[in-house]
C-alpha positions as CSV (number, residue, x, y, z in Angstrom):
1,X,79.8,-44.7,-20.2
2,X,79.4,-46.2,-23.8
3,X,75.3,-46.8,-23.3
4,X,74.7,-43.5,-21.8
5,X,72.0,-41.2,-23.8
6,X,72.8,-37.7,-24.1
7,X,71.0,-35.1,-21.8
8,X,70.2,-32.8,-24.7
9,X,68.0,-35.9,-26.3
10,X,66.4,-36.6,-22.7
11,X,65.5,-32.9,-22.4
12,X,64.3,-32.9,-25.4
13,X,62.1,-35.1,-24.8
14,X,60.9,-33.9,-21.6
15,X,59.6,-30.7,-23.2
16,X,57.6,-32.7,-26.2
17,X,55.5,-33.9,-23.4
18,X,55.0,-30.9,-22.1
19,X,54.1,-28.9,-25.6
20,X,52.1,-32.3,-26.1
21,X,49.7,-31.9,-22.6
22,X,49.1,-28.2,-23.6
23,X,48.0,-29.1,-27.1
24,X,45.9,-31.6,-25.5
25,X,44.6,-28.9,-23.1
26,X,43.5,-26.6,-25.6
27,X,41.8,-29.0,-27.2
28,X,39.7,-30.4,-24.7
29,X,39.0,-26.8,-23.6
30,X,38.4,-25.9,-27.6
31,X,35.9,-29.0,-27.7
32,X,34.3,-28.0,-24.5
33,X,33.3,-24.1,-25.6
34,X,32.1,-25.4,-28.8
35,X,29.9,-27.4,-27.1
36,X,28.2,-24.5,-25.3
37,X,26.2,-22.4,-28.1
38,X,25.1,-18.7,-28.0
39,X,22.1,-19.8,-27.5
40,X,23.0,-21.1,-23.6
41,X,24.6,-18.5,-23.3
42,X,21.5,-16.5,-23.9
43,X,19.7,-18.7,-21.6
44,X,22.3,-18.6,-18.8
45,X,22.3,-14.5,-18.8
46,X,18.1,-14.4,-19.0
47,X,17.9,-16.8,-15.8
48,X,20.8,-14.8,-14.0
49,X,18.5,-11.7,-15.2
50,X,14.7,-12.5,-14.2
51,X,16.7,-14.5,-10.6
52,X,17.9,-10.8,-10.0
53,X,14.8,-9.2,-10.9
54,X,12.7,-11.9,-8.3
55,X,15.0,-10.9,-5.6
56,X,14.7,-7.5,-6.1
57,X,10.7,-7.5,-6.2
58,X,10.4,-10.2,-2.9
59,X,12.7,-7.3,-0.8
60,X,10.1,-4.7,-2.0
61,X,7.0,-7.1,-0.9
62,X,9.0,-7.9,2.5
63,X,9.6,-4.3,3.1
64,X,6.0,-3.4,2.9
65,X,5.3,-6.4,4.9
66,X,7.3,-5.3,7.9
67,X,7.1,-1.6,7.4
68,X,4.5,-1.5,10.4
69,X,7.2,-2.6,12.7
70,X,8.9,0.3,12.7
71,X,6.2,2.4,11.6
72,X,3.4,2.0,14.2
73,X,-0.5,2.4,12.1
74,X,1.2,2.4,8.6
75,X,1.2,-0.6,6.6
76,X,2.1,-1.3,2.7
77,X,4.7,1.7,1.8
78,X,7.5,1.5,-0.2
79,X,11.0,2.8,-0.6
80,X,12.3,5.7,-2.3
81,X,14.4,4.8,-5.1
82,X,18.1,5.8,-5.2
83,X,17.8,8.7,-7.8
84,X,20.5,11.5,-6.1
85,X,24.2,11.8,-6.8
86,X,24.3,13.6,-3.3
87,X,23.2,12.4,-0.2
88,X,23.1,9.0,0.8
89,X,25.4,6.2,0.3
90,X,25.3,4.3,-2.9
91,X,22.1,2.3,-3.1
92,X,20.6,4.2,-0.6
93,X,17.0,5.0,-0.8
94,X,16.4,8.7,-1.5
95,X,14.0,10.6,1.0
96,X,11.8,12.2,0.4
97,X,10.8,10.7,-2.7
98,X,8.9,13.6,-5.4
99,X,6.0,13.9,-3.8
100,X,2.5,11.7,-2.5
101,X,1.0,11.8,-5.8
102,X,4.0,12.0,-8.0
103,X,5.5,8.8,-8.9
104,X,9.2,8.4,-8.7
105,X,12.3,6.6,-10.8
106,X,15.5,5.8,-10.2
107,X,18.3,3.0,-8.9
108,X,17.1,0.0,-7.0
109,X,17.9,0.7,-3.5
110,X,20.1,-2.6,-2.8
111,X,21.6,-0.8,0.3
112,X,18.1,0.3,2.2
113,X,17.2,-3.3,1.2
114,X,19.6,-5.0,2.1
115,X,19.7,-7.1,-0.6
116,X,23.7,-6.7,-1.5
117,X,24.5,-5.2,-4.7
118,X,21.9,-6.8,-7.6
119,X,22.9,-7.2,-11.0
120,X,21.4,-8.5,-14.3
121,X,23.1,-11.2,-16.1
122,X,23.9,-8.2,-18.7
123,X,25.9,-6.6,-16.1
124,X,23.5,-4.3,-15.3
125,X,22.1,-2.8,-11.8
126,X,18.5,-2.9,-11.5
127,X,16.1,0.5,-11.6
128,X,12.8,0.9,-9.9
129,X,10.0,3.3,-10.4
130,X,7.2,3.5,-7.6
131,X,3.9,5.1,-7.5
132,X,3.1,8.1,-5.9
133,X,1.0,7.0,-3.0
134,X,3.1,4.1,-2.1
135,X,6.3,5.9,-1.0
136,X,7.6,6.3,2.2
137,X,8.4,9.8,2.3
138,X,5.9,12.1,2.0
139,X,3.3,10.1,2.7
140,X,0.2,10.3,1.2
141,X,-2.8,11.1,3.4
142,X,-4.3,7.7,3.5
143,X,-3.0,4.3,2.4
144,X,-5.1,1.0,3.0
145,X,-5.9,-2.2,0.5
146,X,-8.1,0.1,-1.9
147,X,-5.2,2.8,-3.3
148,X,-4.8,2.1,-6.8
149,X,-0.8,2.2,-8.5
150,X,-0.5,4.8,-11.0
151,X,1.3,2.6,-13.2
152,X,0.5,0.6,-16.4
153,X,3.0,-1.6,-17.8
154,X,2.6,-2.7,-21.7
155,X,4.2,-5.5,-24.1
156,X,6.4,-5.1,-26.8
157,X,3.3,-5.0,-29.1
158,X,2.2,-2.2,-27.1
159,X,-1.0,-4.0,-25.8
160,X,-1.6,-3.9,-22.2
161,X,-0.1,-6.3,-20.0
162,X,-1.4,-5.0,-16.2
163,X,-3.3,-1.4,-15.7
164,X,-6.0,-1.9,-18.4
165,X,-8.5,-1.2,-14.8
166,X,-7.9,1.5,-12.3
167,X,-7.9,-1.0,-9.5
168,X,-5.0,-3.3,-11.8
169,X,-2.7,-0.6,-12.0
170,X,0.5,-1.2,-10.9
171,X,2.2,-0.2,-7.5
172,X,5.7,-0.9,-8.3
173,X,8.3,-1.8,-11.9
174,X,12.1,-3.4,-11.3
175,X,14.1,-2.9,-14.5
176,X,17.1,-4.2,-15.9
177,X,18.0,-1.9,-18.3
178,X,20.2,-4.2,-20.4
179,X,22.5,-3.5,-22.7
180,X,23.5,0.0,-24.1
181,X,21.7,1.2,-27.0
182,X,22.7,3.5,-30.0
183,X,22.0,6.8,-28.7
184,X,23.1,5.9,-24.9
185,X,25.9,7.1,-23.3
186,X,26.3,5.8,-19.9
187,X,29.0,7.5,-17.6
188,X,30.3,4.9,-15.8
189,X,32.2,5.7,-12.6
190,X,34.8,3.5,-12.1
191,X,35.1,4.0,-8.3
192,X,31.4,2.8,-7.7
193,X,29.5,-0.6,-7.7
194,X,26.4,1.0,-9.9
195,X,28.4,4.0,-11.6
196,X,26.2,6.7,-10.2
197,X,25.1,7.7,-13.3
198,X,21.4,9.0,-12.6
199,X,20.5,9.5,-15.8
200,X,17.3,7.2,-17.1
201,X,18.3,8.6,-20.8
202,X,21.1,6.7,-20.4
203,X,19.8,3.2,-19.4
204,X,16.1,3.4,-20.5
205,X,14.1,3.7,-23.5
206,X,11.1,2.7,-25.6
207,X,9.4,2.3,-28.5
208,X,8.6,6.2,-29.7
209,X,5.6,6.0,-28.1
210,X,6.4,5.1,-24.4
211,X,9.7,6.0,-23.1
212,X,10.7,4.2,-19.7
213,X,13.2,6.6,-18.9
214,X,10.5,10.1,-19.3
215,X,7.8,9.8,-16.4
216,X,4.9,13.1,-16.7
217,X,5.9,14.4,-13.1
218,X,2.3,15.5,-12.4
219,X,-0.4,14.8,-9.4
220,X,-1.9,12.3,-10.1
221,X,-0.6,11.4,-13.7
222,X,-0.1,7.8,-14.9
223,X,2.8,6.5,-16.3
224,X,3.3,4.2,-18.6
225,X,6.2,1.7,-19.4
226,X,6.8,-1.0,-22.3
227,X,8.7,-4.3,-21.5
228,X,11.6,-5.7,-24.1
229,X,10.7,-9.0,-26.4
230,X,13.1,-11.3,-28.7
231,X,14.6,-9.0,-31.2
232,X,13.1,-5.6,-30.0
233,X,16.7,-4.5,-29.7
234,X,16.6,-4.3,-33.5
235,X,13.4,-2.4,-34.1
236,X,13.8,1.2,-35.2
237,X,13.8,2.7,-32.4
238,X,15.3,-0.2,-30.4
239,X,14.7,-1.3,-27.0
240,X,15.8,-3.5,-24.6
241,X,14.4,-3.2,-20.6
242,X,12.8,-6.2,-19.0
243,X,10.1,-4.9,-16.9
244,X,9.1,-7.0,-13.8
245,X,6.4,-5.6,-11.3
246,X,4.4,-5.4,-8.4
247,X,0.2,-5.4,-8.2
248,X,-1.9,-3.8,-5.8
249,X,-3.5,-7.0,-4.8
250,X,0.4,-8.8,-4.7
251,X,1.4,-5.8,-1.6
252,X,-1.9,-6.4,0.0
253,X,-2.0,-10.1,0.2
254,X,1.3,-10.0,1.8
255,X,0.3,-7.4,4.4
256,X,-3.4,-9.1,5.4
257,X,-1.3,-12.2,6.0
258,X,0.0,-10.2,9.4
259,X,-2.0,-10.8,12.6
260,X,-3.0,-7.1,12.2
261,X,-5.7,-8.5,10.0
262,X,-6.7,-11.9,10.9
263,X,-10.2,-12.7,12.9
264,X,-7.9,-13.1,16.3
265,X,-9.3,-11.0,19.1
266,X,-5.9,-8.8,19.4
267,X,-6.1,-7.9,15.6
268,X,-5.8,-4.2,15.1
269,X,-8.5,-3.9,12.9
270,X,-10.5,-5.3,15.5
271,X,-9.0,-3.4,18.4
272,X,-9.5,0.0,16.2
273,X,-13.3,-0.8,15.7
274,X,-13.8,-1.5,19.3
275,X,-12.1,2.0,20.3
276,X,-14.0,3.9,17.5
277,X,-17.3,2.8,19.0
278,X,-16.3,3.3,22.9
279,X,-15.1,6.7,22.0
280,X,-18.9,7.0,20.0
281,X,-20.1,5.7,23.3
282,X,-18.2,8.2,25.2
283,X,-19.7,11.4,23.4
284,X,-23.6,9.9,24.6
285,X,-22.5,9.7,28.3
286,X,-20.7,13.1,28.6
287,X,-23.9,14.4,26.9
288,X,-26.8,15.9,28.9
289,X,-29.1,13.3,27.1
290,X,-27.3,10.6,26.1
291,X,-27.7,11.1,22.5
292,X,-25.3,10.0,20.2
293,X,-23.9,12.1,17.0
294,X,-24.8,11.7,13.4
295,X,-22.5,9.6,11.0
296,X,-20.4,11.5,8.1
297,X,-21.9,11.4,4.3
298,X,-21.4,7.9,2.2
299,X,-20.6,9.9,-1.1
300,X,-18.5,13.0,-0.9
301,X,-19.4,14.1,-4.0
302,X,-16.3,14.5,-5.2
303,X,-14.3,14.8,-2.4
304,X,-11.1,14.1,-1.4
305,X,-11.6,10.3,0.7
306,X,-8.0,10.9,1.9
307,X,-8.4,14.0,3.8
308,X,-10.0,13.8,7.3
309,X,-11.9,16.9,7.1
310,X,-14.3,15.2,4.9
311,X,-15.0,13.2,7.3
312,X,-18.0,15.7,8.4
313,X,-21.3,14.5,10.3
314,X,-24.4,15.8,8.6
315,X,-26.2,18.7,9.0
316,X,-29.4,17.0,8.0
317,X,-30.7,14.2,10.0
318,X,-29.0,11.1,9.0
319,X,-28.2,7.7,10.8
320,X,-25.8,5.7,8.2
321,X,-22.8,6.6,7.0
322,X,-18.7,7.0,7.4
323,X,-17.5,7.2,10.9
324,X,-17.5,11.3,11.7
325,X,-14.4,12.8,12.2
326,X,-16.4,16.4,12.9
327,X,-18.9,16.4,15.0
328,X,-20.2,20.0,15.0
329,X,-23.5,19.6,13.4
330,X,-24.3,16.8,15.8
331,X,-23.3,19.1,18.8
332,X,-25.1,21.7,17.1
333,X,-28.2,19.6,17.3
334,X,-27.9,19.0,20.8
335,X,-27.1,22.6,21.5
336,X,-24.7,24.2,24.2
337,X,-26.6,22.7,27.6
338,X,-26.7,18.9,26.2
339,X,-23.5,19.1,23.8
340,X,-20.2,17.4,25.2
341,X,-17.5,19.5,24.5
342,X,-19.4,22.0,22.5
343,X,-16.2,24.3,21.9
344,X,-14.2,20.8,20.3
345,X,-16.0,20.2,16.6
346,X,-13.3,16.7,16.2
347,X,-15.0,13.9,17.9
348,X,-11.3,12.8,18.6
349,X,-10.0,15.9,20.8
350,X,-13.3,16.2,22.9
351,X,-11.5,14.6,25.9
352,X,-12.6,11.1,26.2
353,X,-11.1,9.0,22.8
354,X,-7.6,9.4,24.4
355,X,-7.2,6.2,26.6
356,X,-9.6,3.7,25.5
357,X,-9.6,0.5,26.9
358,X,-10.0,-3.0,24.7
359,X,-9.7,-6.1,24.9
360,X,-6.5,-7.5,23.2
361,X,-4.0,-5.1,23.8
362,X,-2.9,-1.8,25.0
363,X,-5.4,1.4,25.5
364,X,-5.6,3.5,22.3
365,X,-5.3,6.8,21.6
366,X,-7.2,8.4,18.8
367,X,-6.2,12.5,19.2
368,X,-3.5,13.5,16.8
369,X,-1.2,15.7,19.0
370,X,0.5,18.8,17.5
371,X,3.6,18.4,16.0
372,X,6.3,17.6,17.0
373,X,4.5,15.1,19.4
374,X,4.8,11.6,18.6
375,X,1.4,10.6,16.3
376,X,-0.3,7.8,18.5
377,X,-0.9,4.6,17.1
378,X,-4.7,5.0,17.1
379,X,-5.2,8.0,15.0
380,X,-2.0,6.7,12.5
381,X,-4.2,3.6,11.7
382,X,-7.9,5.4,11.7
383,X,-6.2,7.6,9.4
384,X,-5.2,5.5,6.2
385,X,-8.0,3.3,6.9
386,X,-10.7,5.9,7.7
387,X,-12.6,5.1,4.2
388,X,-13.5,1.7,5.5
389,X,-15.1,2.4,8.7
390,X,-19.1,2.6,9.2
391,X,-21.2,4.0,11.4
392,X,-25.0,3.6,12.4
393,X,-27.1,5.0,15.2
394,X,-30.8,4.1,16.2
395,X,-33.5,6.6,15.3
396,X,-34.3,6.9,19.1
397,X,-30.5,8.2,19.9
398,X,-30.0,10.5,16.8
399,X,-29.1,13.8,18.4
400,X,-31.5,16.2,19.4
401,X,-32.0,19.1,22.3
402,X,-35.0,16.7,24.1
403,X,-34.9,15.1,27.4
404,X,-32.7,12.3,28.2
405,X,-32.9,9.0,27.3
406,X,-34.3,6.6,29.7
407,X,-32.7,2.9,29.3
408,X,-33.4,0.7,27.9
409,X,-34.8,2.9,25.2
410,X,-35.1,0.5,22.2
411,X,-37.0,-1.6,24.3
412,X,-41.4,-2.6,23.5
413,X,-42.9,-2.7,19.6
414,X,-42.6,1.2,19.6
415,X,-38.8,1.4,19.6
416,X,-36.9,2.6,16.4
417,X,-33.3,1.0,17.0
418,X,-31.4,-0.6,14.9
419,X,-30.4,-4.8,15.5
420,X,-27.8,-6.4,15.0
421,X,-28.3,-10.7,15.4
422,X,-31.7,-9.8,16.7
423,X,-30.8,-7.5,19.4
424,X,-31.6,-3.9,19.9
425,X,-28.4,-1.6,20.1
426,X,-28.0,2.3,20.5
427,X,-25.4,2.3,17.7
428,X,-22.9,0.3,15.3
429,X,-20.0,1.1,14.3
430,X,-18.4,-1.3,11.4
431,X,-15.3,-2.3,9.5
432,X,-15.5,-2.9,6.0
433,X,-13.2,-6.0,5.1
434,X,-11.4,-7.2,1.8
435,X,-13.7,-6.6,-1.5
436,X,-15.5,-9.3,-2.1
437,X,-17.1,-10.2,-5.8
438,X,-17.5,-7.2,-7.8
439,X,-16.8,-4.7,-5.5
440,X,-15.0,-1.2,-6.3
441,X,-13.5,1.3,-4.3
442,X,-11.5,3.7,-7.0
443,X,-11.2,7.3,-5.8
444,X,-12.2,10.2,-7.9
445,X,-8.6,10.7,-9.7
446,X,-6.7,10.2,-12.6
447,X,-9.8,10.1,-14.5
448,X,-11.8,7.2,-12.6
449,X,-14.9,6.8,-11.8
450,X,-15.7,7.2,-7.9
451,X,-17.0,4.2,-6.8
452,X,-16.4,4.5,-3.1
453,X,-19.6,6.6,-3.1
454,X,-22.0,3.7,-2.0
455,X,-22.2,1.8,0.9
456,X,-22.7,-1.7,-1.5
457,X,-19.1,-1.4,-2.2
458,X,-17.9,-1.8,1.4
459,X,-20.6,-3.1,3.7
460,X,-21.8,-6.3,3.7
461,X,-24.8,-6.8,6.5
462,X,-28.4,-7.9,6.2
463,X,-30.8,-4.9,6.2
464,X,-29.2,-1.8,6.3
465,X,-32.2,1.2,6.1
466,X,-30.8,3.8,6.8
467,X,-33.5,5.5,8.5
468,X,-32.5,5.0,12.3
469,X,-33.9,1.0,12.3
470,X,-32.6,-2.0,10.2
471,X,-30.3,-5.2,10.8
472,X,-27.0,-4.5,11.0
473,X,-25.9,-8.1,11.2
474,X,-22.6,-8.5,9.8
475,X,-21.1,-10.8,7.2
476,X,-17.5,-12.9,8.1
477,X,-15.7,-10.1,6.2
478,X,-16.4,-7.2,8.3
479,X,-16.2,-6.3,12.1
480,X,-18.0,-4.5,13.9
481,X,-18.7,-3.8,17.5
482,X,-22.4,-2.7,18.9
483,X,-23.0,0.3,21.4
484,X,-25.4,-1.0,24.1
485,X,-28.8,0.6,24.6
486,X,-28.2,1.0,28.8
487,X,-27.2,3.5,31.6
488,X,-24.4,4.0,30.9
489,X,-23.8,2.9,27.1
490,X,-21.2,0.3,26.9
491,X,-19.8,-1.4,23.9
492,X,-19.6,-4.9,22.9
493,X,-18.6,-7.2,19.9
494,X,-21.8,-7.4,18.0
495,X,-23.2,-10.9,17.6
């Protein structure tokens, strides 16, 4: 009992240790912070940032990648951003967006995208402004490789950084809007993941010249937005949004990867051309005389590309151009005995472009029903892609109130056909492919130049004349099919 220490001492002790392992703690974890500077801290939040702004931008390219899936003829559109404090769930994409030619900004659409919920490393989720002609809902009357963004997209210096050409413009911006600004007041709500404040005041800016959050809200208008650099949150006026977008070329290179648009014998493309020229072929045997009508104007002086009633055969004789929508001069030409259809001017609703067989696939339909009837595949994809398909017909089955045809009419020295790998045809009917060196196809808007108004930017075959004779022999980057010169006129792939 003599040798026994005291509890008191022992517990004393005890807790030492224990006030010893928590100085201990704190210093390791003291050491540990100091080693991590602002600067990695910096670094940490921009890679969080630009990994959120990459995922955001790759769900975009995917959805216009699959959109055809579920939207039978329509390829390369875009979502509506989430701009709306009614309507749809948070995240949701808004439709209908402003308007086909009126671009649009607002809140990434994480939940249309499933994508979950995508934050910056500030904190921050992500807004998205799309171009007019690239949004689901309303959809613009024709959408194909060639439709130009209506967006440019500048540094902090305010020189250009993608837009400076028509065709560079951009399709698509994702934005983290960083952190607040003097001047911002951003309404938080505390019972959402984003805070459904809708307000771009409130998240975007720019230099005093170009404001991210302001777009002009007018057809056809371009809009303009500045990206952030080191230390641009201290200028006067300060700013602070890290741009990230998408190119024309960057939508279209995913979408051409499809089989839609390879050199397979099922490829739409290719299945489309075939139909276009049976239903061509289809108008000379439900004539009187087997002729065949006149092609639609190269240049529309002007014109609209995008609406279908441009799409006009010519009055005056002609044998190369657009694939005709309208017929009625052609019937015209041929008057009431020989005309198929006389009464029906759209080549489409005559009565024989309905259920036309290829190879490939199923039988296509090219009438566009009235609404509410379903839109058939056929006509869907002829129409955004209607500016890229060409027609020619032989001199000797131009249309015309004469006698009937005898086959084969292209036949002896005196024949003026066309041919296409040294064989006479009746007709051709051709799909332009990608551009290919310095080849334009900008539409008469926004201030551009129209260079879809020659067939040099689409068209690449050996001799095309344009008078009714000439080799239509096609390069690898277009398609075409050849309307036979027999009794009755068939089609086949051109050689």
């Amino acid at each position: 009992m003599c040798c026994r220490a005291p509890v008191k001492s022992i517990k004393q002790q005890g807790l030492a240790l224990v006030v010893f392992a928590i100085i201990l703690a704190l210093a390791v974890i003291a050491s540990t912070l100091g080693n991590v500077s602002i600067e990695q801290l910096r670094n940490e939040e921009a890679r969080s940032t630009q990994s959120a702004l990459n995922r955001a931008k790759q769900a975009l390219l995917d959805y216009a990648l699959t959109y055809e899936d579920s939207h039978s003829g329509e390829y390369g559109f875009l979502p509506c951003p989430d701009y709306r404090v009614t309507g749809l769930d948070e995240g949701g994409s808004d439709n209908p967006c402003k308007g086909a030619k009126v671009n649009a900004l607002g809140l990434f659409p994480w939940t249309s995208l499933e994508t979950g919920i995508l934050k910056s490393g500030t904190g921050q989720c992500l807004w998205y402004g799309v171009s007019g002609e690239y949004q689901s809902k309303p959809k613009t009357a024709m959408l194909n490789e060639d439709t130009n963004g209506a967006i440019r997209v500048y540094d902090a210096d305010r020189n250009i950084m993608q837009g400076t050409l028509a065709q560079d413009r951009v399709v698509a911006v994702i934005i983290d809007p960083s952190k607040v600004l003097p001047g911002q007041n951003r309404n938080f709500n505390n019972t959402s993941l984003c805070g459904k404040d809708y307000s771009p005041l409130a998240y975007l800016e720019g230099d005093g010249m170009i404001n991210n959050a302001v777009l002009s809200g007018g057809d056809w208008d371009i809009d303009d937005f500045i990206a952030k650099a080191v230390g641009t949150d201290e200028r006067s006026p300060p700013f602070n949004d890290q741009v990230v977008f998408i190119t024309r070329e960057e939508i279209w290179d995913a979408v051409r990867s499809r089989d839609d648009f390879l050199t397979n014998g099922d490829s739409a493309m290719r299945r489309l051309t075939e139909a276009l020229a049976r239903c061509i072929a289809a108008y000379g045997n439900n004539s009187g005389n087997r002729r065949l009508p006149r092609p639609a104007a190269v240049d529309f002086g002007g014109g609209d590309y995008r609406d279908d009633q441009n799409y006009d055969d010519t009055a005056a004789e002609s044998y190369l151009g657009r694939y005709p929508y309208i017929v009625d001069d052609s019937d015209a030409a041929l008057d009431a005995t020989n005309a198929p259809n006389e009464a029906e001017e759209i080549l489409f609703d005559k009565g024989y472009c309905e259920a036309l067989a290829v190879a490939g696939g199923q039988d296509i339909n090219l009438k566009k029903p009235p609404p509410p009837e379903t839109v058939p595949e056929g006509y869907t994809t002829w129409k955004n892609w209607k500016d890229h398909f060409f027609y020619a017909v032989s001199a000797d089955y131009a249309p015309t109130n004469t006698a009937a045809i005898t086959a084969p009419a292209c036949a002896g020295a005196g024949a003026n056909c066309i041919k296409v790998g040294d064989i006479k045809y009746a007709a051709v009917v051709m799909f332009a492919g990608k551009r290919t060196g310095a080849q334009d196809r900008n539409e008469p808007k926004a201030g551009d130049a129209d260079t879809k108004n020659t067939l040099d930017s689409y068209i690449e075959v050996n001799d095309p004349i344009g008078d009714g004779t000439g080799d239509y022999t096609p390069s690898d980057n277009d398609i075409a099919y050849c309307i036979t010169d027999e009794d009755s006129l068939g089609v086949v792939s051109c050689p």
